[in-house]
N, C-alpha and C positions, 0 to 999 in steps of 0.2 A: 504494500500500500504506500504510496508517495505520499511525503509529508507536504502541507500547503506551499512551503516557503521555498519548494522544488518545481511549481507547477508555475506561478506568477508574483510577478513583485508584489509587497503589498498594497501597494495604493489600488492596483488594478485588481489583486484579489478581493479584497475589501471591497466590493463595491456596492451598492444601495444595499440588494437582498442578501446580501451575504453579512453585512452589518446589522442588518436588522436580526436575521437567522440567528447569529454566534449573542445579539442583546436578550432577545426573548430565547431562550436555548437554557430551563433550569436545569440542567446537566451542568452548562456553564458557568452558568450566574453560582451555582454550590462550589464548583471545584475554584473560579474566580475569587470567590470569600475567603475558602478555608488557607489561599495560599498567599495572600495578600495579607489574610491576619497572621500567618506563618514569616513573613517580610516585617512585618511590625514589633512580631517579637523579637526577631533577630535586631531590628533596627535598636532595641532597647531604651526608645525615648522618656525621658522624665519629664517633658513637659511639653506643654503645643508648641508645634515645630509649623516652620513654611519648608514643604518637602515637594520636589517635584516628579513626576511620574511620568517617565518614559516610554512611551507608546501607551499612552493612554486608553487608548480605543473609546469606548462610548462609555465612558467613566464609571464604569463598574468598582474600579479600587478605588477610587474617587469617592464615592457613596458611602466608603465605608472611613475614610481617612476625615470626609467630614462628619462622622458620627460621634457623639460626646462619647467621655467616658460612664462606667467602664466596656460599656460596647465596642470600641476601641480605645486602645492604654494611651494616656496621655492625652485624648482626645478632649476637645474637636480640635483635627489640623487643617491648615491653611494649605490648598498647595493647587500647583500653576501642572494642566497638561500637554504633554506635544505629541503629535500622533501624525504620519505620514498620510495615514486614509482622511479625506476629505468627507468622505459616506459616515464612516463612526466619529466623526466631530460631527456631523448633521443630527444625530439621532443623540450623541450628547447633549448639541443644545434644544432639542427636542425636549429631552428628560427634565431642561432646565437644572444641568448641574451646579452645584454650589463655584467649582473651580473655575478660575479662569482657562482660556486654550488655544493651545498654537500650532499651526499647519507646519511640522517642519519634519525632516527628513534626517533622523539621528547617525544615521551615516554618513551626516556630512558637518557633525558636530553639533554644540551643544548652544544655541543663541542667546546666551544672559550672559550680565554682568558676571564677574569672577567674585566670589565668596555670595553669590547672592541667599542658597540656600543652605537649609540647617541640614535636609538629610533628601534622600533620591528613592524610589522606588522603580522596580521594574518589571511586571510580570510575561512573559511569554511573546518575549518579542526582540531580545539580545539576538538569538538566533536566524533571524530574517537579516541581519548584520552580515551572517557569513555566505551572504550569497553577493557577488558582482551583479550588477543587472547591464553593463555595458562591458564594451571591450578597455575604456579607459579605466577604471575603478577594478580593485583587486578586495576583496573580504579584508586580508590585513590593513589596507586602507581606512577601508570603511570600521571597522573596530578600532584604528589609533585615534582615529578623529574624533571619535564616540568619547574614548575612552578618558582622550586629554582633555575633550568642551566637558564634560562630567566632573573632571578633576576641577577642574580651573573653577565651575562653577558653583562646587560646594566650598563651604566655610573651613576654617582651618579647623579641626576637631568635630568637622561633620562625615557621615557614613553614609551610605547607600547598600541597597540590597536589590540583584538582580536576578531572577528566576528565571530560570530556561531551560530547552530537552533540547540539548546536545546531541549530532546525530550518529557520534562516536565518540571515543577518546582522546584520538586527536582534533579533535572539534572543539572539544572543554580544554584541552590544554591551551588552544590558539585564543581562543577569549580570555581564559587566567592570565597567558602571560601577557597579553593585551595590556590589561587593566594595569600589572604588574608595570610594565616600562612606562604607563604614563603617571606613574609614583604611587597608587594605593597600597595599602598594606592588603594584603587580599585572602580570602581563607572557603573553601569548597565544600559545601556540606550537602548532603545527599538524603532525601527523603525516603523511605523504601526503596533503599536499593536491590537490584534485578528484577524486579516487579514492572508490569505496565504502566504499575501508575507515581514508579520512579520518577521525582523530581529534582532539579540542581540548583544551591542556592549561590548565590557568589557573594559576599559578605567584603564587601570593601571601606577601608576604611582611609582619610584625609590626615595626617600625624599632628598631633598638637589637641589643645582642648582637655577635657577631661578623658580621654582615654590612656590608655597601657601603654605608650610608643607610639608606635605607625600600625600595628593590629589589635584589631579590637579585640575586648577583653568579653564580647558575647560569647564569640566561639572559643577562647582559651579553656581548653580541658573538654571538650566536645567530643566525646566517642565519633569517630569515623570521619573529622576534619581535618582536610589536608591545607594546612596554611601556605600560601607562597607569598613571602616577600621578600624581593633585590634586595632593598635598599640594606635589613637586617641581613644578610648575607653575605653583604660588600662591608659592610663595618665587624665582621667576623672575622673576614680575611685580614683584613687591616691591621686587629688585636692580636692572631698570630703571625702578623711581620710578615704576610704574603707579597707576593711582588704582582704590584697591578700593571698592568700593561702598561706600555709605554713608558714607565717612571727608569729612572737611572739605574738601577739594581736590575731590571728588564733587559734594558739596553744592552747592559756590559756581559750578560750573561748568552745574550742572543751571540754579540759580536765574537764572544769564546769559544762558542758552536764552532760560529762560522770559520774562524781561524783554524779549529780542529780537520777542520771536514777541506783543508787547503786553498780555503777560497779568504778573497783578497778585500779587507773592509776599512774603512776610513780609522785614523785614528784617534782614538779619543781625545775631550778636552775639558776643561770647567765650563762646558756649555753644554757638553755631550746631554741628552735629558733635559735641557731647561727650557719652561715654556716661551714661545717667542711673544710676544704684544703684538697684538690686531694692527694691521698699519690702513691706511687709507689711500 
């Protein structure tokens, strides 16, 4: 059975009847709740947040993001959505949703100021990311784009939680390290897993604030979460006196190689290693 996001882009899947179909669809509207208050939890908020929601579609998380508490934790939030389908922004403002909303297209980044929001949400729609729909645009594009306008536009000590079905292994690896190089601290938690109705959560977090570091302290000690973050990995190296590329200790070591192996390299000096200044 082919997945949607293999058949047509979304704006053109999504269209009138098909947004209407997936809005009144309570199959959907149940698994839509239960995994969005599953995002909330993970997000761990202590208090009303302006959160925004990434493929919004016809604001079904929305509905529940602005529900007071305890219906939803921390509740009521404030939050702004963007959604590439034109058809499920019609039938949101239909609904007359509480949120504001924007036509925009997440694979070509994220259109707010930088630090504008507290925290992100994302259900079921990371994955239409890792499809090109042209010959110019490549999935890793459209994921760095996503993943730096995201960064850039949460606050410093703000998270996000992104939900998606992965259509392999290396599918969830190219989104994690996505998220990864464009600086979150990042962590992969899996809902029944081998199951159909297996879910993936991506748990990223902004460094600074009141969290743990650069990785949030929701998933620390999480049976069955695989955390990745660079940035603590590169300050690892660092503490046991690793030699990072390019720096001097790199160089001179390459250059010993090369001398070994009878080949012929420039010779060293107190500049060997040092960085040059931008000239104009």
């Amino acid at each position: 059975m082919s997945r949607p996001e293999d058949t047509l882009p979304p704006d053109l899947f999504y269209n009138d009847s098909e947004s209407r179909k997936y809005t009144t669809s309570s199959r959907i509207q149940h698994i839509q709740t239960q995994m969005t208050h599953r995002a909330l939890e993970l997000l761990s908020l202590r208090h009303p947040s302006l959160i925004l929601d990434v493929g919004c579609g016809s604001g079904l998380s929305g509905e529940i993001l602005s529900s007071p508490a305890p219906t939803t934790p921390a509740g009521p939030h404030t939050w702004i959505g963007m959604d590439i389908s034109a058809s499920m922004l019609a039938v949101a403002l239909e609904k007359e949703v509480e949120g504001d909303l924007f036509l925009a297209d997440a694979g070509q980044g994220v259109p707010f100021r930088p630090g504008t929001f507290d925290a992100a949400i994302s259900i079921s729609a990371v994955q239409w990311l890792c499809n090109a729909e042209s010959s110019e645009e490549t999935p890793a594009g459209r994921l760095s784009r996503f993943f730096n306008g995201l960064y850039a536009s949460l606050r410093r000590g703000g998270c996000a939680v992104c939900q998606f079905y992965p259509k392999n292994e290396e599918q969830k690896r190219m989104v994690s390290s996505a998220a990864v190089r464009a600086g979150f601290g990042a962590g992969l938690l899996e809902d029944d897993p081998g199951t159909k109705s297996a879910k993936t959560y991506l748990v990223l977090t902004v460094g600074g604030g009141e969290l743990d570091g650069d990785i949030t302290g929701v998933v620390k000690g999480m049976e069955g979460v695989d955390v990745m973050d660079g940035r603590r990995r590169a300050r690892d190296k660092a503490k046991r006196g690793e030699e990072r590329k390019g720096s001097k200790a790199w160089i001179m070591r390459k250059k010993e190689q090369m001398e070994k192996k009878g080949k012929v390299v420039k010779a060293s000096s107190k500049y060997t290693g040092r960085k040059r200044k931008i000239t104009f």
